[in-house]
C-alpha positions as CSV (number, residue, x, y, z in Angstrom):
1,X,0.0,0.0,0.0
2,X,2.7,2.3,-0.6
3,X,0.8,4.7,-3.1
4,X,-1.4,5.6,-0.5
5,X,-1.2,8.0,2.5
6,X,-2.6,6.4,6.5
7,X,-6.4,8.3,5.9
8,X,-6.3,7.0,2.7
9,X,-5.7,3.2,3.5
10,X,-8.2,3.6,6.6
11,X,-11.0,4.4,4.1
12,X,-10.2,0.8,1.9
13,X,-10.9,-0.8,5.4
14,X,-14.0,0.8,5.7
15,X,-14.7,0.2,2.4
16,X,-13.9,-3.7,3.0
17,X,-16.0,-3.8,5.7
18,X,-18.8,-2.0,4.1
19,X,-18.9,-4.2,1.4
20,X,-18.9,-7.1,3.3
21,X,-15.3,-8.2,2.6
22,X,-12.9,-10.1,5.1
23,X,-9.9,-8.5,6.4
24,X,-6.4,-9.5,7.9
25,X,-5.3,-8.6,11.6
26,X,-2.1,-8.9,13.1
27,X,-0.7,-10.1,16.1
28,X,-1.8,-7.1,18.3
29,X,-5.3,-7.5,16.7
30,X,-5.1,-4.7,14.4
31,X,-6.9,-4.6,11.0
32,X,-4.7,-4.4,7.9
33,X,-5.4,-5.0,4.3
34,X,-2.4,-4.9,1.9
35,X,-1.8,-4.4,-2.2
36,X,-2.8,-8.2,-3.0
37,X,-6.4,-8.2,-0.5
38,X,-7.8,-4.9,-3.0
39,X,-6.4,-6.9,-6.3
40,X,-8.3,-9.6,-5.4
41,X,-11.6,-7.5,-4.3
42,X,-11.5,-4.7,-6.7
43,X,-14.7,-5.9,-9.0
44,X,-16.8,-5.8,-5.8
45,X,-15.3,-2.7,-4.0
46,X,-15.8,-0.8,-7.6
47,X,-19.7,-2.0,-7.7
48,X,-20.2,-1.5,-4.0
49,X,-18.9,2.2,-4.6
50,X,-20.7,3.0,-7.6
51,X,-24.0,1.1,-6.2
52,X,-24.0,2.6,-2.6
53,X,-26.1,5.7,-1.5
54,X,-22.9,7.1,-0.5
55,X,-23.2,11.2,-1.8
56,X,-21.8,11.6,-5.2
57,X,-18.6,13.5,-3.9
58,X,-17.9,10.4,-1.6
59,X,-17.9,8.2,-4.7
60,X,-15.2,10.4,-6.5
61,X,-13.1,10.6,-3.6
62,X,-13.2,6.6,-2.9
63,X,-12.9,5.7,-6.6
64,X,-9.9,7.9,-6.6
65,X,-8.5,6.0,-4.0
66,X,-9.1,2.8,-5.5
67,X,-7.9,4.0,-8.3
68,X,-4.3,5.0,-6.6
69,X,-3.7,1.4,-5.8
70,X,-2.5,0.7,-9.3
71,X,-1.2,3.6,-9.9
72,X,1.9,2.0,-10.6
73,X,1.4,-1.7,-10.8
74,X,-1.7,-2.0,-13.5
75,X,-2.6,1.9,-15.6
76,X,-5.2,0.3,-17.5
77,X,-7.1,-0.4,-14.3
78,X,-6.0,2.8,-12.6
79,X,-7.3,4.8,-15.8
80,X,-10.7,3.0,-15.7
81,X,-11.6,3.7,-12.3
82,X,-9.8,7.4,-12.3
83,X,-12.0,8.1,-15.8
84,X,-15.3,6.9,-13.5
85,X,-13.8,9.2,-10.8
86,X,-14.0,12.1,-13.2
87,X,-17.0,11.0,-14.3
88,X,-18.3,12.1,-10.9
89,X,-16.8,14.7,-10.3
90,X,-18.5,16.4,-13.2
91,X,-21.7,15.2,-11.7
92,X,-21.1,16.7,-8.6
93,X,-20.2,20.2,-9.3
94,X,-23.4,20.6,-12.3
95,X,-25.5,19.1,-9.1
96,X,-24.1,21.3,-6.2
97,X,-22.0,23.8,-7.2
98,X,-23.7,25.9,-10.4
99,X,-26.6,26.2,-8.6
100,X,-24.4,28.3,-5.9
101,X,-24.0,31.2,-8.7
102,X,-26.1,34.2,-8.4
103,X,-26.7,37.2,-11.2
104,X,-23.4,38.9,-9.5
105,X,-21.0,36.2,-9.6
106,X,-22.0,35.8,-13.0
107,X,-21.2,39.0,-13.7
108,X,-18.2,39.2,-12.3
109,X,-16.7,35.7,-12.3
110,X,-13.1,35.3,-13.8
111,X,-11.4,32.5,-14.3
112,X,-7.8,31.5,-14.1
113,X,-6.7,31.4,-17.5
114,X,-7.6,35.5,-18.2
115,X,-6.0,35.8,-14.5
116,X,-2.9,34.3,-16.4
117,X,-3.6,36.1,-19.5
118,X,-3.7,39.1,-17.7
119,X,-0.4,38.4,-15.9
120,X,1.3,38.0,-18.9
121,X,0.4,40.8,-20.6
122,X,1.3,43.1,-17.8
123,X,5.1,41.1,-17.4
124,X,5.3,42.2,-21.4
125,X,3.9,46.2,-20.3
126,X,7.1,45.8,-17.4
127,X,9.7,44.5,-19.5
128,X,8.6,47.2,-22.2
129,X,8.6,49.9,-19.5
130,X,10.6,48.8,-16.6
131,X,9.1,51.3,-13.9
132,X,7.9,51.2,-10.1
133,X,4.3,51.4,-11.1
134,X,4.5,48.8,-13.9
135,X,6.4,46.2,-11.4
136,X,3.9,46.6,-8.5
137,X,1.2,45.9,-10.7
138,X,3.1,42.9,-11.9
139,X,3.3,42.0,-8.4
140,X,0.1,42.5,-6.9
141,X,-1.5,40.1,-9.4
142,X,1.5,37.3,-9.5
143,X,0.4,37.0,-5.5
144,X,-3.0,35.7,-6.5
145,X,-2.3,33.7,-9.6
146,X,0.9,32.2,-9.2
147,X,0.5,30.5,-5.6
148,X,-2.7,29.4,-3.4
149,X,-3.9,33.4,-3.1
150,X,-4.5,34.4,0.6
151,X,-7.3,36.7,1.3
152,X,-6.5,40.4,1.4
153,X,-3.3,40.1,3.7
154,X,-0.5,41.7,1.2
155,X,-1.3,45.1,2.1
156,X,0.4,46.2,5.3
157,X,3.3,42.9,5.2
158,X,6.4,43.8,6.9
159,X,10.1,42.5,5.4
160,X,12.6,40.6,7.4
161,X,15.3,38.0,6.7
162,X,15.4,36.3,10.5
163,X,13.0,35.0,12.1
164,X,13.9,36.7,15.4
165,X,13.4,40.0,13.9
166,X,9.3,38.4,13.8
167,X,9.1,40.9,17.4
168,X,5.6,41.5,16.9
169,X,2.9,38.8,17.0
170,X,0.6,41.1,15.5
171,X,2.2,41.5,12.7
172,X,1.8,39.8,9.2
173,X,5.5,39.5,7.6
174,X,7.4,38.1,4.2
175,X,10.2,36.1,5.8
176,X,13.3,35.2,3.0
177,X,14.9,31.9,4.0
178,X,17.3,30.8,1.9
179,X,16.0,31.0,-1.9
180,X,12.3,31.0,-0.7
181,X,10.1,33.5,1.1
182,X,7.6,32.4,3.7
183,X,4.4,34.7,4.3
184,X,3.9,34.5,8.1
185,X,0.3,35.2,9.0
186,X,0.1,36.6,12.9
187,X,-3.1,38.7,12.3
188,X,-5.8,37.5,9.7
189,X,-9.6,37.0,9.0
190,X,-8.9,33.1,10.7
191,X,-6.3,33.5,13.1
192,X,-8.6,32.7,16.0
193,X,-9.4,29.3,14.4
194,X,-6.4,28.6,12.1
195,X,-3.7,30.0,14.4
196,X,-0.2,31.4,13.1
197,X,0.1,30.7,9.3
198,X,3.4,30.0,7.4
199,X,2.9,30.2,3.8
200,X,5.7,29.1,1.6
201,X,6.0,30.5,-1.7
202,X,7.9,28.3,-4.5
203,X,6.8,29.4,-7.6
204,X,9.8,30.0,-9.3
205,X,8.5,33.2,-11.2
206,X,6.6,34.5,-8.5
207,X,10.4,34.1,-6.5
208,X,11.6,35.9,-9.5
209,X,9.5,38.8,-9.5
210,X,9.6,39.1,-5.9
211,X,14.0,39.3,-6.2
212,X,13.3,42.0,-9.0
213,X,11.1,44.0,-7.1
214,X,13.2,44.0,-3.8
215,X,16.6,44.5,-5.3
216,X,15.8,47.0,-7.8
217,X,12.6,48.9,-6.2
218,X,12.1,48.5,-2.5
219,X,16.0,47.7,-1.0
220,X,15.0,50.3,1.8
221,X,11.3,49.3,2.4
222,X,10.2,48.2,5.8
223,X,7.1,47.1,4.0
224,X,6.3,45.5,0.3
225,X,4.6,47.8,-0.7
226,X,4.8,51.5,0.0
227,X,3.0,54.2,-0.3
228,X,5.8,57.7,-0.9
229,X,5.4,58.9,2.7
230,X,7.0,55.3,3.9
231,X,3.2,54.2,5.1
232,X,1.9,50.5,3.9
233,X,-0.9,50.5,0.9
234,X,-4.2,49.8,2.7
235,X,-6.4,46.9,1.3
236,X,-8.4,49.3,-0.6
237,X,-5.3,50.0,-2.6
238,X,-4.5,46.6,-3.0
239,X,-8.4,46.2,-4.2
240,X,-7.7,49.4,-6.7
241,X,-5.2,47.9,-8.1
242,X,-6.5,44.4,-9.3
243,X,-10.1,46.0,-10.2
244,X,-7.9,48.5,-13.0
245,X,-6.8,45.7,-14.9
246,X,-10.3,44.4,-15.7
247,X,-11.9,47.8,-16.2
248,X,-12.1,47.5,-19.7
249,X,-14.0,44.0,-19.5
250,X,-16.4,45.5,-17.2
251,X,-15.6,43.3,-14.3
252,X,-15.7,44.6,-10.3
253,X,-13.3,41.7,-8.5
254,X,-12.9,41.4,-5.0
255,X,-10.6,38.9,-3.2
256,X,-13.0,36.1,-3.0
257,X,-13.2,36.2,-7.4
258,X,-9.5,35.7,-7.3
259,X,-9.4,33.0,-5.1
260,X,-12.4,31.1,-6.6
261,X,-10.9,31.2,-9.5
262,X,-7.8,29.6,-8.4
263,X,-9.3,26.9,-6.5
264,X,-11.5,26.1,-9.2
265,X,-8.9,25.4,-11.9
266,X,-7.1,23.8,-9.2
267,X,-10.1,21.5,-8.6
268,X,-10.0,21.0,-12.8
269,X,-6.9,19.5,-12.4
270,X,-6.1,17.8,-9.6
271,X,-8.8,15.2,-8.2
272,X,-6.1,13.8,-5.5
273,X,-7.6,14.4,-2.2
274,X,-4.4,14.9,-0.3
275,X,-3.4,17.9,-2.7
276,X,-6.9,19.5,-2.6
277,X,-6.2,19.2,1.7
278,X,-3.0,21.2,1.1
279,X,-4.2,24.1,-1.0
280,X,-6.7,24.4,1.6
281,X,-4.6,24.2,4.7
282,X,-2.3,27.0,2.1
283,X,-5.6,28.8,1.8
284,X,-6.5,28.3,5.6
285,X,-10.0,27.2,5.1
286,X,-11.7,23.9,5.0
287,X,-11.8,21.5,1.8
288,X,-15.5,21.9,2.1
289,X,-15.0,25.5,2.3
290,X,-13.0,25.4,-1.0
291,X,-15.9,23.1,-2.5
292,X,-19.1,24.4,-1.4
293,X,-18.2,28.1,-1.8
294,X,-15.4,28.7,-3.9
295,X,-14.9,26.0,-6.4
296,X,-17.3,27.0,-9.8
297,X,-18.0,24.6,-12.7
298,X,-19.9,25.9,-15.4
């Protein structure tokens, strides 16, 4: 059962003894199942999945389970039963997610590839016109389209390179450790419930831009982004800014468009449960968070 992570190998045992199906203990008692006991069973724990009243979500993520015990022993099995995962997938976001859009997020919905598109194009306007104004911009939008976007938290982020100059817990900072930088969240929307966030960001051209920007723009900056009198933008700058580059579509965005946007191409392409935990735990929300209020299929 190497493919598969401990929650992951917990749900085939329940999935054994929900179907009826016998299972090994060891010595100390303990239920275990290996490789050869789901090889031997999969015809029935496919059926038993697909025939259950388990929701239609709960079939995806158990089929794509299944599924990731041949990833690497048998791909024409593992495609089958990943293709039937996808299958429900679709179904589940036509059944329970479209029906979530109102006339406003209609509107003003976005999605990730004209995020990118955009990106790209303003990366050209920079190199073209290498100024302050140009790189912030360039910026601003690399934070939500290049890594899992955190809510409106870029604003007032203080710079340090130790994490003992971190001398105020209150305090939201972008930490550079070696060759990547770390958001540490002290004070946001979730801190209560979510506690101290460190947010690693690896993206190699979001690292890029970020060296760019700090080296040739902001060496003396206490914050990333400044305003001229040496005060931090306020989110309503930050909000300015993004909302300017979709004027001439005729789109208002807010945080939450960006990252629905994200999470739902994410969602596109990645079925994996254990990645869609991460972005979340990145995100600091729920995975039911990401799918029954951000995630959009149309």
């Amino acid at each position: 059962m190497e493919n598969l992570k401990p929650y992951a190998i917990k749900i085939l045992i329940t999935l054994f003894k929900n179907a009826n199906l016998p299972v090994r203990r060891d010595t100390n008692r303990n239920i275990y199942i290996n490789n050869l006991d789901v090889k031997n069973n999969v015809n029935t724990l496919y059926y038993h999945i697909l025939n259950h009243t388990y929701a239609t979500s709960t079939k995806r993520d158990y089929l794509i389970i299944l599924s990731n015990v041949f990833k690497n022993s048998n791909k024409t099995l593992y495609e089958y039963i990943y293709k039937k995962a996808k299958e429900y997938n679709k179904i589940h976001y036509a059944d329970e997610v479209c029906q979530e859009l109102d006339k406003n997020e209609l509107l003003n919905y976005v999605e990730y590839s004209e995020l990118n598109k955009k990106l790209m194009y303003l990366i050209d306007e920079y190199n073209s016109n290498p100024t302050l104004k140009n790189i912030i911009n360039v910026l601003v939008l690399a934070l939500y389209v290049l890594q899992p976007p955190l809510r409106n938290d870029y604003a007032n982020i203080i710079l340090i390179n130790n994490e003992k100059d971190e001398t105020d817990k209150t305090k939201n900072y972008l930490l550079k450790s070696k060759d990547i930088y770390y958001i540490i969240l002290n004070n946001d929307k979730v801190i209560s419930k979510h506690g101290q966030g460190e947010i690693p960001m690896t993206n190699k051209i979001l690292v890029g831009i970020i060296n760019l920007y700090l080296n040739s723009y902001a060496k003396n900056n206490k914050y990333l982004f400044e305003n001229k009198n040496k005060t931090p933008y306020t989110k309503k700058q930050i909000q300015y800014i993004i909302n300017k580059f979709f004027k001439d579509e005729c789109k208002t965005l807010n945080i939450y468009n960006l990252r629905s946007a994200y999470i739902t191409d994410f969602y596109k392409n990645n079925l994996d449960l254990h990645s869609r935990t991460i972005l979340a735990n990145y995100m600091r929300h729920s995975k039911n968070t990401a799918e029954l209020v951000y995630c959009k299929f149309f």
